[in-house]
C-alpha positions in Angstrom: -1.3 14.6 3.9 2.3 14.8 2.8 3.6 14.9 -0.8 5.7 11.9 -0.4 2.3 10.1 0.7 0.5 11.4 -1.7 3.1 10.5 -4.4 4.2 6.9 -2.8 0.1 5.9 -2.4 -1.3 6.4 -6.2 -4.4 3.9 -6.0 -7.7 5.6 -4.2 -9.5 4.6 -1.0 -11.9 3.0 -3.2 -9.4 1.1 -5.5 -7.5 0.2 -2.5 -10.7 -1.3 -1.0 -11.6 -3.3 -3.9 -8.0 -5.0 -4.2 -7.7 -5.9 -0.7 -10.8 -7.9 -1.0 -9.4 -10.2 -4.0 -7.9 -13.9 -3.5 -4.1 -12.4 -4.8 -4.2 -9.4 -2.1 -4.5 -11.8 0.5 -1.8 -14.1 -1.0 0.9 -12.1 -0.8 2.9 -10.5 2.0 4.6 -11.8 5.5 2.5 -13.4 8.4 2.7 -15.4 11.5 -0.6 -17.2 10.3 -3.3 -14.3 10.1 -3.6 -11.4 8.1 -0.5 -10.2 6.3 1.4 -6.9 7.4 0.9 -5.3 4.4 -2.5 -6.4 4.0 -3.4 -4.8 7.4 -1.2 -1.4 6.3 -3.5 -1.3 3.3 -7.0 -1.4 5.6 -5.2 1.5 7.7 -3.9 3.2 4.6 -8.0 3.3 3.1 -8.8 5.2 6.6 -5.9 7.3 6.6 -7.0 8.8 2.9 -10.5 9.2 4.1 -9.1 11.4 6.5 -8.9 14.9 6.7 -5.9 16.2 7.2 -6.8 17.8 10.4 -7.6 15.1 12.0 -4.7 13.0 11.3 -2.2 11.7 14.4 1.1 11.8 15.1 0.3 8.0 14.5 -0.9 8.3 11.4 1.5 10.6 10.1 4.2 7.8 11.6 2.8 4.8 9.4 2.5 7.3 6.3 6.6 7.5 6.5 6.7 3.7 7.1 3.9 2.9 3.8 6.4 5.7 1.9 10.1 3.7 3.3 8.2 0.5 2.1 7.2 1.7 -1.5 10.4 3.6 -2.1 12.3 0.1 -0.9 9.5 -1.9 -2.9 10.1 0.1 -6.3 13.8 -0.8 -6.0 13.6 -4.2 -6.1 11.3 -4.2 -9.7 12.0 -7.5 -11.1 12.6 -7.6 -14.9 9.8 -8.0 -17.4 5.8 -7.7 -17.2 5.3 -7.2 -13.8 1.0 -7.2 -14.2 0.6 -10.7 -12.2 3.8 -10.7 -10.2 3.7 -10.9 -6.4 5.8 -7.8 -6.3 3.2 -5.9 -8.1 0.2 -7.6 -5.4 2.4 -6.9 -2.7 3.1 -2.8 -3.6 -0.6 -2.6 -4.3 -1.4 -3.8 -0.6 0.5 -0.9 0.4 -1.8 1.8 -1.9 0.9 1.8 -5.2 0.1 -0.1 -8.6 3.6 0.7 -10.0 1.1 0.4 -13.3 0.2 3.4 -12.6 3.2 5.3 -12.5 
């Protein structure tokens, strides 16, 4: 598992699990009608940390630089204020990083 992974995705397969099951997870995030993008990166982010890292794709490893392009970008954009119950905050969190965390 890379650093930048390790460092961009802060919440644990288990923690990651339990958000993407509330009513806010699934509110947030772009679709064409079904389940969100980043939603669906946060179900393939809980495999790809119960992974070892030998068995990790040249796949995987792709969406682990896009989930680390989309936090970095994500982070960048903070809005000003408590962020707790913002959409930006449900949104990073969809893609493994509570920014209250850091």
């Amino acid at each position: 598992m890379s650093d930048e992974f390790a460092d961009a995705v802060n919440m644990t397969a288990a923690e990651l699990e339990r958000w993407l099951t509330t009513d806010e997870s699934k509110s947030v995030g772009q679709s064409d009608g079904g389940e969100s993008v980043g939603h669906e990166s946060g179900r393939r982010i809980v495999t790809l940390l119960r992974k070892k890292k030998g068995e990790l794709t040249e796949d995987d490893h792709a969406h682990m630089r896009k989930v680390v392009g989309y936090v970095h970008r994500h982070l960048a954009q903070r809005p000003d204020g408590d962020v707790e119950h913002t959409r930006w905050r449900y949104s990073l969190m969809n893609w493994g990083h509570d920014p209250l965390k850091d």
